[in-house]
C-alpha positions in Angstrom: 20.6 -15.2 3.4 21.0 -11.9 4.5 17.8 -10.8 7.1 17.4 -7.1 5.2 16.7 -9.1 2.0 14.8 -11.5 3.7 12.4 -8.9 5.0 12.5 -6.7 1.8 11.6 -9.4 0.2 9.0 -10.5 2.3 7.8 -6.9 2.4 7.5 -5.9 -1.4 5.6 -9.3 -2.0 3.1 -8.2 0.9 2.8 -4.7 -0.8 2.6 -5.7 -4.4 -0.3 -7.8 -3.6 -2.2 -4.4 -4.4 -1.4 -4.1 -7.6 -4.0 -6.5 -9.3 -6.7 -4.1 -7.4 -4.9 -1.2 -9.2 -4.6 -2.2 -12.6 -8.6 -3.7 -12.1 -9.8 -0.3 -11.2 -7.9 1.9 -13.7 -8.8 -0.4 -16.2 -12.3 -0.6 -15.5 -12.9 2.8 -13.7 -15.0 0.9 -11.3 -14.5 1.4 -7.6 -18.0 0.2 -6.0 -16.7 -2.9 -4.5 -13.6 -0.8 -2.3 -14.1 0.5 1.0 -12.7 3.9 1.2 -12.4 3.5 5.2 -10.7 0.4 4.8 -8.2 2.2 2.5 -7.7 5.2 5.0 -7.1 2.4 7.9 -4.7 0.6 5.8 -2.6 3.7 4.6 -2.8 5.0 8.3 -1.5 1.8 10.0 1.1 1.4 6.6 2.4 4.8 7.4 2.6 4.2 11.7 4.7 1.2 9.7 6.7 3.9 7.9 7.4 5.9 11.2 8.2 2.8 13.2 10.7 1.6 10.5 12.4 5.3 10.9 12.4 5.2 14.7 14.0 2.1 14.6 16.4 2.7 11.4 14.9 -0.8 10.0 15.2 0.2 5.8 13.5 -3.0 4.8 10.4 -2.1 7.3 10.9 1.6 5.6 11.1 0.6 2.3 8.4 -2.1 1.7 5.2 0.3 3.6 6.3 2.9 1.8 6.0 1.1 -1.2 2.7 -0.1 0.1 1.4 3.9 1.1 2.4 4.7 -2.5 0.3 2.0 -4.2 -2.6 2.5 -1.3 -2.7 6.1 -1.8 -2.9 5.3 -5.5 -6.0 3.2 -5.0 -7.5 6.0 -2.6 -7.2 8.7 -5.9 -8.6 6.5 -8.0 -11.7 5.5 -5.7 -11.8 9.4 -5.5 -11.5 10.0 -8.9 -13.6 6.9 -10.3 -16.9 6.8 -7.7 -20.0 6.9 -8.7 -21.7 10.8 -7.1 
């Protein structure tokens, strides 16, 4: 198998794990049970990912955080959008 689909792969299964909190939270516009600083530490250490990935011209380490910073940041508007003030 070739190793850049191996880690692609290995990387979008890691990143769609997210998507189950998604859907949850758009569906129920309930966000009391996130932490918002775990989801800034997340995205932050998901984009260092990013950067690294670039740095060392690595696409499926690119591709797969980025995919994860999109779905994070996603999660981060919603817990914007959808807490209780």
């Amino acid at each position: 198998m070739n190793e850049n689909v191996l880690g692609i792969t290995a990387g979008v299964l890691t990143s769609i794990s997210m998507i189950p909190q998604l859907i949850k939270v758009i569906k129920e516009r309930n966000v009391d049970d996130i932490s918002w600083l775990m989801l800034l530490i997340l995205i932050g250490g998901l984009s260092l990912w990013v950067w690294y990935g670039i740095l060392k011209d690595e696409l499926p380490i690119i591709l797969s955080n980025s995919f994860a910073v999109l779905l994070n940041m996603s999660l981060l508007i919603c817990f914007i959008i959808y807490r209780k003030k």
